[in-house]
N, C-alpha and C positions, 0 to 999 in steps of 0.2 A: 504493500500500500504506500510506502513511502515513497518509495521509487516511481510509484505513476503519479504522484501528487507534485514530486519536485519535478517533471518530465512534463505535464500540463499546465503548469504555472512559468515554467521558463521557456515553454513553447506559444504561452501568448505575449510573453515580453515579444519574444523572437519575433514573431508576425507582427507585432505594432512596429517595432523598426524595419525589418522589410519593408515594409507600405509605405514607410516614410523615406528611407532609401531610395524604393523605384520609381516612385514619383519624382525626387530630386534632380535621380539618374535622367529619367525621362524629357524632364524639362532644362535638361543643362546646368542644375544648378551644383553639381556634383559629378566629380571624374569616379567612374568605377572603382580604380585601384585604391583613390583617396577613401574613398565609402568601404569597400575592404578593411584598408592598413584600421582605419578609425575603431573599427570594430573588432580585429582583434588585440590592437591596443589596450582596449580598456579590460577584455577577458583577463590579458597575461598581468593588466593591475590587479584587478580584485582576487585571482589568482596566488600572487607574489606577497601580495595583506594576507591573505589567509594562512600563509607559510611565516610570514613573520609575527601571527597570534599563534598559532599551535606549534612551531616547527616539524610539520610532519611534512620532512622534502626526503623521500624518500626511491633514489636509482640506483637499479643494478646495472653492474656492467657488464653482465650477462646479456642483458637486455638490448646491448647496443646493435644487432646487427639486424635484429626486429624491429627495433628504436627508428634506423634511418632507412629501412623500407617504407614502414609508415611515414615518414615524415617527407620523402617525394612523392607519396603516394597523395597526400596532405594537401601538398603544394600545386598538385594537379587537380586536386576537389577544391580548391578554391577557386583556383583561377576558372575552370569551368562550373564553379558553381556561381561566381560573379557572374559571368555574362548569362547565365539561363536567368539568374536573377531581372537580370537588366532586361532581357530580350522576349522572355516565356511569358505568356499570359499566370500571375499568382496562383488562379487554381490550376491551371494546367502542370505548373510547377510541383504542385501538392499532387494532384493526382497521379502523373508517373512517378513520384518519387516512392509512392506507394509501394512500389515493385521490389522496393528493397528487402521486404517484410519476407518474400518467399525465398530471397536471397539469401538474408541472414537469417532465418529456421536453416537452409542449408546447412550453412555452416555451422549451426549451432548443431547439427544432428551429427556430422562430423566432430565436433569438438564433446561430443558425448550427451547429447539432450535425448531425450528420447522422443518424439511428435508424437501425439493421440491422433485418434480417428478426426477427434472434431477441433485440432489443430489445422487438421491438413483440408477440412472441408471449407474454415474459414480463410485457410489463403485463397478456396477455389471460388469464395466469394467477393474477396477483394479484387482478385485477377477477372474475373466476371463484369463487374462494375466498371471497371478501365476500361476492357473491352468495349462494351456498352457506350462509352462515352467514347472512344474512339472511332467506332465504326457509322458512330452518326456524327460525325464530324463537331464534336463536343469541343473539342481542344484543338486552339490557333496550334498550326506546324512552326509557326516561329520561332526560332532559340531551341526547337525540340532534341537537336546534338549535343547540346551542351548539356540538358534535362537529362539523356538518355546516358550519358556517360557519366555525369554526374549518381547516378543510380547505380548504374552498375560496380563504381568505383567507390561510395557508400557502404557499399556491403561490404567489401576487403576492410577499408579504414577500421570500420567499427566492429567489426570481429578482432582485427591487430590490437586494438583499443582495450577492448575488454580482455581480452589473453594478457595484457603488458600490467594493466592495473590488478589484475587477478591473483598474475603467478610473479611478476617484477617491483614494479614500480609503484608510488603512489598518485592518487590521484594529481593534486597538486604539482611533483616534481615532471610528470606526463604534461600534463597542459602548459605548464609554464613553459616547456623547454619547446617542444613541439609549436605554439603561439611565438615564441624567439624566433625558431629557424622562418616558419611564415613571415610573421613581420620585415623578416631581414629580405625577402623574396620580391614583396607585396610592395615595401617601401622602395624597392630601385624602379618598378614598372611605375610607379604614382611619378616617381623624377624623371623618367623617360619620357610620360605621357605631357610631361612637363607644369605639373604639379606637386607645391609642398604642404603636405599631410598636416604638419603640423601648425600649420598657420590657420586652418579651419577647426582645431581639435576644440575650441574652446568659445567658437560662436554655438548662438544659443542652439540654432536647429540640431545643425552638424552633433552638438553635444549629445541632448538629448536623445537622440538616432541611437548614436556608437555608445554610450552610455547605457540603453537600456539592452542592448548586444550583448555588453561586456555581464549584467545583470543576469540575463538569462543562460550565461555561459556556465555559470557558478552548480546551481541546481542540474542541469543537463549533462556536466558533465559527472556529477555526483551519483548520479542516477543508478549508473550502470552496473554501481556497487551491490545494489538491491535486487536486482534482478535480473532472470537471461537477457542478450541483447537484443532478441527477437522482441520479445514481452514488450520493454523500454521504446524500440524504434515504432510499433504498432499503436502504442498510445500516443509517441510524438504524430506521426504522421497522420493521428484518428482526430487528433487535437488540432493538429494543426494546419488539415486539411477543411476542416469547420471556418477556423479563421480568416485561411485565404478566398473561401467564397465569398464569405463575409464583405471583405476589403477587396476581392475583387469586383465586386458588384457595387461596391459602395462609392468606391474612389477612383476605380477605373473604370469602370460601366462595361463590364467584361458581359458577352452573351450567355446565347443557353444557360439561362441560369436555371428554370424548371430541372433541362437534361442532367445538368451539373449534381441536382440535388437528389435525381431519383439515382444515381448515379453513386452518387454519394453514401445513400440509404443501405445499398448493398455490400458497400467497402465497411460502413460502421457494422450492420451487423456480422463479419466477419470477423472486425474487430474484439465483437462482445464472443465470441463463439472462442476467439483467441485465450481471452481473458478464464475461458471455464475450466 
């Protein structure tokens, strides 16, 4: 229970800064990479506080050669998850990001889970739903490369993730260092693009944005402690699939939104079937 409670709560931080990001992105008012760096800036702060209240920075060096798999792996789910951001219609974004759920039960059956009957019927309800919305032409093809890779590369991340924080590392010393190498990435593309990161860190929108980023990073990545990563990633995407119709409709005037929702309907009861 804890683990869905801290996974819903820092997946609607999550969605009010997206919305507030793609909009920005949208109208010029913000460089991609800058909207990035911004965000995970503030993670690896609140992050880096939390190590200097408890000191629990805890790496093996066992861990290193998993350590910097993930952490190219990282540096490609941002940068591709940047532009689906900028480019994908918000719920089209949620909704194939859905795909990940039957990815990571994968992996999690490999990593020694064992899937029930009515595990495996609710991915064939979430996978149904997509469908559903894809074959009626539900979801712009816009950004949909970036969406689809980002998904598929979701799945590795966050299986590495919870292996590293399980059997290695702590959470804390995970995010902070893994947030460093990004940062270090994020911040040369923002100077290319020919933009400085840090000159917008501290105007009020820009704040508020990457501020409530870094906020929902806290809980999300805590999460994983609690529970499989299957579990975790099902309520993020169940949660935060709700949101982005939401704000897609609200603020972007995105279509099919009846389609979206019956669409929808199917993915969450999968998700409750998940839950049993």
């Amino acid at each position: 229970m804890i683990g869905l409670l801290l996974t819903m709560s820092g997946t609607l931080l999550d969605e009010i800064s997206l919305s507030i990001g793609k909009w920005k992105i949208n109208n010029s008012q913000e460089n991609l990479y800058t909207y990035g760096f911004l965000n995970i800036f503030w993670a690896f702060i609140f992050f880096s506080v939390i190590v200097l209240i408890n000191g629990n920075f805890v790496f093996s060096l066992a861990s290193i050669p998993l350590f910097l798999i993930l952490a190219f792996l990282e540096i490609l789910q941002t940068y591709s998850s940047l532009h689906a951001i900028a480019e994908a219609d918000r719920s089209a974004f949620a909704f194939i990001l859905t795909l990940t759920i039957p990815l990571v039960l994968t992996a999690d059956y490999f990593l020694g889970y064992q899937l029930s009957t009515t595990t495996l019927i609710g991915v064939c309800f979430i996978v149904f739903g997509i469908i559903v919305l894809l074959v009626n032409h539900g979801i712009n093809k816009k950004g949909i490369k970036y969406v689809i890779f980002s998904t598929i590369n979701a799945s590795i991340t966050i299986s590495i993730y919870k292996y590293l924080i399980t059997y290695y590392n702590s959470v804390e010393a995970q995010q902070i260092l893994t947030n460093l190498v990004l940062m270090i990435v994020i911040l040369a593309l923002a100077y290319k693009a020919g933009e400085n990161p840090f000159r917008l860190m501290f105007k009020k929108g820009y704040f508020i944005q990457s501020f409530l980023v870094g906020v929902a990073g806290v809980p999300l990545g805590f999460a994983y402690l609690f529970a499989p990563a299957s579990v975790i990633i099902s309520v993020k995407r169940g949660s935060g699939l709700m949101w982005s119709i939401i704000s897609g409709r609200a603020y972007f005037k995105e279509s099919h939104i009846i389609l979206k929702l019956i669409s929808c309907a199917f993915v969450l009861i999968g998700f409750f079937m998940l839950a049993l």
